[in-house]
C-alpha atoms as one frame of an Amber mdcrd trajectory, in Angstrom:
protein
-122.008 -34.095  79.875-119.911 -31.324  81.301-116.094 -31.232  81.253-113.254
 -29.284  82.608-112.872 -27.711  79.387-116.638 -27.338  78.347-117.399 -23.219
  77.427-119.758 -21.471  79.400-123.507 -21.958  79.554-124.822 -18.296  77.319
-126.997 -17.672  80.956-130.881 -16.913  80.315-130.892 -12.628  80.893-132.714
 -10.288  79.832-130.092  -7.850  79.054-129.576  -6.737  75.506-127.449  -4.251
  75.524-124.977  -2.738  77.837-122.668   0.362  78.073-119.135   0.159  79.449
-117.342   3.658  80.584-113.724   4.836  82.132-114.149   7.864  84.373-110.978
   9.534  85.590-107.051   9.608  85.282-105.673   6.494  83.602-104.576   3.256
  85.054-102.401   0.490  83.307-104.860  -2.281  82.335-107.660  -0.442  81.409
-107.856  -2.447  78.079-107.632  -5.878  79.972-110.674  -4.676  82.320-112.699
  -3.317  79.088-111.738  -6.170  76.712-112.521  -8.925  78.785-116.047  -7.886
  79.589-116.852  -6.812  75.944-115.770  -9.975  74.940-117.732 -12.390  77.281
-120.614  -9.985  76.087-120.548 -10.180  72.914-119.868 -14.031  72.651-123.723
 -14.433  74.912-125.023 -12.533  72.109-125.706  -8.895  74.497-124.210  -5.501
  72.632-121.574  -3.485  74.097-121.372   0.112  73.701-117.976   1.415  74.426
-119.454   5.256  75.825-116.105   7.845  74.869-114.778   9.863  77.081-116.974
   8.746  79.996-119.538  10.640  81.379-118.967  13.599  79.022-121.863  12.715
  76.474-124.101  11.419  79.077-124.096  14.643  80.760-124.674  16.690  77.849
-127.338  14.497  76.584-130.679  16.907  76.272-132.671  14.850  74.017-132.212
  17.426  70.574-130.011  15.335  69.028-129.225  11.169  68.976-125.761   9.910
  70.335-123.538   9.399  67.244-121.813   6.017  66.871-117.881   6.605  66.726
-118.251  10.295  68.446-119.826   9.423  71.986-119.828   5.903  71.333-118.023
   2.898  70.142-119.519  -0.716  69.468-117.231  -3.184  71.309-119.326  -6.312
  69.926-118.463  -5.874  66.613-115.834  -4.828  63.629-113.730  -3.323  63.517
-113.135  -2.480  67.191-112.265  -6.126  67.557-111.095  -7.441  70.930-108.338
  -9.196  70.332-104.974  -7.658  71.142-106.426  -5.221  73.517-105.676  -6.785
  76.610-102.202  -5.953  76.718-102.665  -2.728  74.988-101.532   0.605  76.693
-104.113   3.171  77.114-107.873   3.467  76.906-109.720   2.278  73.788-112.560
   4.460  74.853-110.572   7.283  76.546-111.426   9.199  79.686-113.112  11.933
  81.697-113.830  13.774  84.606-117.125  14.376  84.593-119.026  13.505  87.220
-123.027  13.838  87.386-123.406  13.124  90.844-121.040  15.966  92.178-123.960
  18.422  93.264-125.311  15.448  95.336-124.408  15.466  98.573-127.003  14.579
 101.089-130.219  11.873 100.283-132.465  14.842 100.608-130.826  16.418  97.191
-132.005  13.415  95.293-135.815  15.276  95.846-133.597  18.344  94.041-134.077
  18.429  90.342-131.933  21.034  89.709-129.154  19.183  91.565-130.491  15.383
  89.597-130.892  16.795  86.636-127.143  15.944  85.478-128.090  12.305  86.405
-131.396  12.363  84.530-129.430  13.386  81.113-127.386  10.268  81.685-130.436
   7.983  82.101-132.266   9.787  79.111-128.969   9.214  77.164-128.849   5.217
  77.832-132.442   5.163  77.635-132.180   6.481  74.234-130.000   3.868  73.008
-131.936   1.388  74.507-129.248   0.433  77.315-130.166  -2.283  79.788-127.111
  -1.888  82.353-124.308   0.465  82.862-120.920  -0.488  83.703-118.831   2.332
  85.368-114.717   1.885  85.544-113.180   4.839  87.813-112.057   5.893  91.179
-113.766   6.023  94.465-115.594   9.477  93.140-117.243   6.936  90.359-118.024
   4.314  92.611-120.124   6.979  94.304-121.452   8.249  90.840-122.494   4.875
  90.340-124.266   4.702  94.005-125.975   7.670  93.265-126.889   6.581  90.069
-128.840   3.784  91.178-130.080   5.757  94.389-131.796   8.203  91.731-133.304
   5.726  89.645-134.913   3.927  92.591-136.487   7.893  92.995-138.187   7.242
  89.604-141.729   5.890  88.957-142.932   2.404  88.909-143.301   2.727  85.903
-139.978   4.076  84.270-137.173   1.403  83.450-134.228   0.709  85.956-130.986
   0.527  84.117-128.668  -1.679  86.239-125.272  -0.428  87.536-122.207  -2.321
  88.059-118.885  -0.548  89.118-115.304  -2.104  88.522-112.834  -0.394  91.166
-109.585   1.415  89.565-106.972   3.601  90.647-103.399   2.765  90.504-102.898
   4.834  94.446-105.074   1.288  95.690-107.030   3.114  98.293-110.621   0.995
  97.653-112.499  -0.281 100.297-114.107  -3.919  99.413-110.857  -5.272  97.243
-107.238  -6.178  97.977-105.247  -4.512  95.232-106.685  -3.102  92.119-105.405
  -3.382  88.792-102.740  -1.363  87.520-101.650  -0.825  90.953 -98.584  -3.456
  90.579 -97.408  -2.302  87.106 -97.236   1.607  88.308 -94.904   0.076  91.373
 -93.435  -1.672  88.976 -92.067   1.091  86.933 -91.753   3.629  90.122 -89.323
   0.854  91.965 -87.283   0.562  88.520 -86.930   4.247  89.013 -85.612   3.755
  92.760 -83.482   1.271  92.033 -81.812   3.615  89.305 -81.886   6.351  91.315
 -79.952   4.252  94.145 -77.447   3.542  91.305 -76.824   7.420  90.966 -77.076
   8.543  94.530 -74.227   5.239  95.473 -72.306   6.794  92.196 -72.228  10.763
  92.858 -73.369  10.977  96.622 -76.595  13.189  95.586 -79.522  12.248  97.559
 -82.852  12.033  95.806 -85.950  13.259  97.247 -88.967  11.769  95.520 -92.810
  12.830  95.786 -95.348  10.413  94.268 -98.896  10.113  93.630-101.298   8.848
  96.564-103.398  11.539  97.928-105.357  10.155 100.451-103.319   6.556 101.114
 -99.734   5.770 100.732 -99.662   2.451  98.798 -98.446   3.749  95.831 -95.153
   5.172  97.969 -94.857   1.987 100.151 -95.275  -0.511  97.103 -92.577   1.398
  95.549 -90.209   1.758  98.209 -90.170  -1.984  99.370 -89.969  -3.489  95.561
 -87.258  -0.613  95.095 -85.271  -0.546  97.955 -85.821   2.983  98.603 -83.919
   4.045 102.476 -87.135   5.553 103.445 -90.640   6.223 102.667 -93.211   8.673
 104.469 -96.814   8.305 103.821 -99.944  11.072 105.360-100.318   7.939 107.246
 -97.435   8.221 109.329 -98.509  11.603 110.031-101.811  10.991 111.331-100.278
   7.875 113.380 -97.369   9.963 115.052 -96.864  11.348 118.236 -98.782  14.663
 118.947 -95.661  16.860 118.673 -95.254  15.931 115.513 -98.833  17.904 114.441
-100.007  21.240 114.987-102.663  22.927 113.689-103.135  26.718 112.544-105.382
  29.469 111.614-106.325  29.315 108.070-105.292  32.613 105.850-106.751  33.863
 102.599-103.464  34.038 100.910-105.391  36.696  98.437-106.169  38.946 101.073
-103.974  37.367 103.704-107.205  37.568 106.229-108.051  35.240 108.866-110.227
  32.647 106.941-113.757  32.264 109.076-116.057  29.017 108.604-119.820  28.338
 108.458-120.009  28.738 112.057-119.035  31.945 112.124-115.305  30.871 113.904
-111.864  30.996 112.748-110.754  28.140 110.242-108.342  26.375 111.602-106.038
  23.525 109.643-103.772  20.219 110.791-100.436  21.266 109.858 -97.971  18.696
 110.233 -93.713  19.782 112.114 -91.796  19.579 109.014 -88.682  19.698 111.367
 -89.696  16.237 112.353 -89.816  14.547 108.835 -86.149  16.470 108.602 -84.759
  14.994 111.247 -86.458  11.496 110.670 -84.334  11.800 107.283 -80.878  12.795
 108.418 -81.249   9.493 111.047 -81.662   7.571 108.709 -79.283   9.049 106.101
 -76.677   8.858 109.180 -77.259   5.635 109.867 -76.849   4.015 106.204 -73.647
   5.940 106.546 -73.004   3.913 110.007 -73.484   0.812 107.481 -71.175   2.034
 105.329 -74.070   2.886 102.490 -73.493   6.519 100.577 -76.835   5.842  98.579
 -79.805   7.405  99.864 -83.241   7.815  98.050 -86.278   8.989 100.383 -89.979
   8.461  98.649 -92.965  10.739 100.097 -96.696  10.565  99.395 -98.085  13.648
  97.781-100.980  13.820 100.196 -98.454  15.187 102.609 -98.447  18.567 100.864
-102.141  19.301 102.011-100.754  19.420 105.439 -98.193  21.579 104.870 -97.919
  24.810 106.965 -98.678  27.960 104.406 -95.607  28.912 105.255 -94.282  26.327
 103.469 -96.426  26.494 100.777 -95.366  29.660  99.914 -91.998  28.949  99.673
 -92.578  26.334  96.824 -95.027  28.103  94.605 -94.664  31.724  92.962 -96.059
  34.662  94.328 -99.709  34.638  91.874 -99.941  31.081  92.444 -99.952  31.370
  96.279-102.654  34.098  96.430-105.024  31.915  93.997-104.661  29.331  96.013
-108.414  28.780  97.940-108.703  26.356 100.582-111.571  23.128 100.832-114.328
  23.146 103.400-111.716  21.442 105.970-108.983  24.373 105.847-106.763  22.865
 103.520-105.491  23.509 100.282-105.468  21.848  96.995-101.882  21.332  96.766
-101.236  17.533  96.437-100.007  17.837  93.041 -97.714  21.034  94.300 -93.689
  19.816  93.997 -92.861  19.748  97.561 -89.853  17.946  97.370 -87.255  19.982
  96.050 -88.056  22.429  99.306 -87.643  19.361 101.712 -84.279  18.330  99.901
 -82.845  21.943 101.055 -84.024  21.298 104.458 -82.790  17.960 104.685 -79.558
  19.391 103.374 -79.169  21.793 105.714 -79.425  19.797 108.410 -77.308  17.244
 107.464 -74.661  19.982 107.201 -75.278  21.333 110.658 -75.101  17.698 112.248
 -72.021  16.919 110.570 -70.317  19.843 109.148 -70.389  18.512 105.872 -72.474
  19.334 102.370 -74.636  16.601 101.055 -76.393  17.607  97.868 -80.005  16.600
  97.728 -82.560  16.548  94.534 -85.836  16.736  94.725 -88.246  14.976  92.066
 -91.731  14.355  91.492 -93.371  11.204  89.313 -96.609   9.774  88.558 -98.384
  10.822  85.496 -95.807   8.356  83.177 -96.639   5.266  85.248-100.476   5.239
  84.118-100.592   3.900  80.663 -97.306   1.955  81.270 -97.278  -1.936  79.697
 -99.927  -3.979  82.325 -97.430  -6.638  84.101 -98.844 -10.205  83.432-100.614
 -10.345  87.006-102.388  -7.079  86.532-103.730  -8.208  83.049-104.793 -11.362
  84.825-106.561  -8.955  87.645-107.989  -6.925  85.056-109.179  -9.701  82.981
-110.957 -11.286  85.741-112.941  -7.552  87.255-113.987  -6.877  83.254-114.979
 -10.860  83.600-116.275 -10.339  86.602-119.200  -8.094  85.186-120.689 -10.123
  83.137-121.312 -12.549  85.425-122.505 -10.047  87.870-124.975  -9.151  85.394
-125.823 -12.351  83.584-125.076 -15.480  85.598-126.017 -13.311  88.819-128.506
 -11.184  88.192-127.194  -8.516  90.198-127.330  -4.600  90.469-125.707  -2.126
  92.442-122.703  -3.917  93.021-119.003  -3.340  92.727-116.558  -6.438  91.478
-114.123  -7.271  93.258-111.577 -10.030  93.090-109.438 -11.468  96.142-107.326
 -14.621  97.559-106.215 -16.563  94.314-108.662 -14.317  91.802-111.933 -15.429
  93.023-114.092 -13.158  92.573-117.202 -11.709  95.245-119.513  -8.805  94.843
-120.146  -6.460  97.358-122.775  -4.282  97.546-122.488  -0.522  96.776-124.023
  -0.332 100.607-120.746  -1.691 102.065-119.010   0.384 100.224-120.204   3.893
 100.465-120.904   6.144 103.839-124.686   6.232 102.701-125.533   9.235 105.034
-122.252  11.176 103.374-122.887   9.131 100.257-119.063   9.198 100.113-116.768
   6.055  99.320-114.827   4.681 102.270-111.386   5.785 102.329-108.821   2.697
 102.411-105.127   4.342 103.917-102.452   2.247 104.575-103.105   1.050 108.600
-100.201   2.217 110.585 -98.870  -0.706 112.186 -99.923  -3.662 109.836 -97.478
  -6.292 108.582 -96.762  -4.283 104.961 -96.490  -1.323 106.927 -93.743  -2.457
 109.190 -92.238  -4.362 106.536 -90.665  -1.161 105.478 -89.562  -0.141 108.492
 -88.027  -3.603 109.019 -86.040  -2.932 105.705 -84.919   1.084 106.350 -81.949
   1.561 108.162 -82.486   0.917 111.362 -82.486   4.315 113.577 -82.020   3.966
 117.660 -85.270   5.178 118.966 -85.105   7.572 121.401 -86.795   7.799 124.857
């Protein structure tokens, strides 16, 4: 007879063994995520190999020598990396990595391309050599699409050859994944960031200085919004706002080789041409609102930006924040624009905020400019994102186990139940490129920080 507080059922499975990895920059949590699956692993009896330093010894692997325990591997089943105690733990237990075997994929005809497979063929050789039944894949949106590849080259493979089954567990702490509500780590890296605001606030109400702060968040804003409201920063700007704003506040330009400073020309034999964004606009967006917290009688003022505003940046303005042999190095992507999100933009904006206060008002306002993000990703998990985390590493055992699924991402929603959706939902499979999730201009937790910002008269 079953009870509320019976143990699980060990499920029926044919997995044996399976290999966990971390792929990409760090996220607070990781532990909980990586813990929690090893754990309901082990305790069904199926070995967990902890792979180090994701993909980097899969990618190598050429079959002349074995993958050494405790140098591209870890056993998580086992002593003495014992479990217990890691779910709180800062860091990664099996570290991290950037490389990524699917990069040279980027159409379904290149899976036909063995030169441009063959990086995904050292990783199945290298699980197949340790006898791995399923992968499990921690990272970004580029891993979730490592993963989808993955599985999209070993369904290229003869009957006859095993399929290793692929499970991905979403994480980045900037919370741009399609198919999930928040992933973990996300809430402890606002966490810390708002503590931050809140003593910058302190300083700026104390000395008058006004703090310009750039944080991470590439492609979406949540990091800079989730920061802002639990912080009570007096404004936040996002490359959302941008791309929602009126047409005067965009422009575009003619892309120039800062090396040779030449008219850039694309594929089609035309003129590259990128979006800039007016950054006269975001200027004078910032002195409103710095006037009217004056109006309330507020001195404080801390403004938060996302750091995927810097890719839109005119080169003008690019130039003036980077030295001379930095600026000519720079080389721009296949859409015009440059590589600078982790550029420090925000000192240059504080001087042009600065001025302009002074020419509304006649007076000098000091403003600083800073830039966070890479302290917030091993920071202490908060107790919800250790419960999150605990229930995506969770989460993939079932998948794998209970469900008897493949090719599926975890995700966990409403009050932690979890669902699965399928890499399919997840991934542009003609790009074979993850879904972007931005922050949607106009939704409730957008507005709610506009609700909260000094309120500016809008203007006709």
């Amino acid at each position: 007879m079953t009870t509320p507080l019976c143990s699980p059922n060990k499920p029926k499975t044919d997995i044996k063994r399976v290999a966990i990895l971390f792929s990409g920059g760090p996220a607070p949590t990781a532990n909980a995520v990586i813990s929690s699956a090893a754990t309901c692993f082990a305790r069904a009896g199926i070995e967990v190999y902890g792979m180090k330093n994701g993909y980097s010894h899969l990618v190598e692997f050429d079959g002349s020598q074995k993958l050494h325990e405790n140098h591209a591997y870890i056993r998580l089943d086992k002593e003495p990396h014992n479990n217990e105690g890691l779910r709180t733990l800062q860091g990664i237990c099996i570290g991290t990595a950037r490389a990524n075997p699917g990069k040279h994929l980027k159409t379904h005809a290149d899976l036909k391309d063995p030169e441009k497979t063959q990086p995904l063929m050292n990783v199945y050789n290298a699980l197949r050599s340790l006898e791995i039944d399923a992968l499990i894949s921690l990272g970004g949106d580029d891993t979730l699409t490592t993963a989808a590849k993955f599985k999209l080259f070993m369904d290229t493979l003869p009957p006859s050859d095993k399929r290793i089954r692929v499970i991905h567990l979403p994480k980045t702490i900037d919370n741009d994944y399609e198919g999930i509500d928040f992933t973990f780590g996300y809430f402890t890296a606002v966490e810390m960031l708002a503590k931050e605001t809140r003593n910058l606030l302190a300083d700026s109400e104390a000395t008058h200085t006004g703090y310009i702060c750039q944080l991470m968040g590439r492609k979406a804003a949540w990091l800079a919004y989730g920061s802002a409201i639990a912080g009570e920063a007096s404004l936040v700007i996002g490359l959302e706002d941008l791309e929602g704003a009126p047409d005067d506040w965009r422009s575009t330009e003619e892309t120039i080789d800062p090396e040779t400073g030449k008219v850039m020309v694309g594929e089609d034999g035309k003129p590259m041409r990128s979006n800039i964004f007016i950054v006269s606009k975001i200027v004078d967006r910032a002195v409103d609102v710095i006037q009217a917290r004056e109006a309330e009688g507020k001195k404080s003022f801390v403004m938060i930006i996302s750091e995927g505003l810097a890719e839109y940046l005119p080169l003008s303005e690019i130039k003036m924040c980077v030295s001379e042999d930095e600026y000519k190095n720079l080389k721009p992507d296949t859409f015009g624009h440059f590589p600078v999100s982790q550029l420090k933009y925000s000192s240059r904006l504080g001087r042009l905020i600065s001025e302009e206060y002074k020419r509304r008002t006649g007076r000098s306002r000091k403003m600083v400019g800073l830039q966070f993000g890479y302290e917030v990703r091993c920071n202490s998990p908060t107790a919800y994102d250790v419960i999150l985390g605990s229930q995506i590493g969770t989460g993939a055992y079932r998948a794998l186990c209970e469900k008897g699924l493949n090719g599926v991402m975890v995700s966990v929603g409403g009050t932690m139940n979890l669902n699965y959706p399928k890499f399919e939902e997840l991934i542009n499979m003609e790009k074979l490129r993850a879904h972007a999730r931005p922050i949607l201009v106009g939704s409730d937790i957008h507005q709610l920080a506009r609700y909260l910002e000094a309120w500016v008269p809008n203007q006709e």
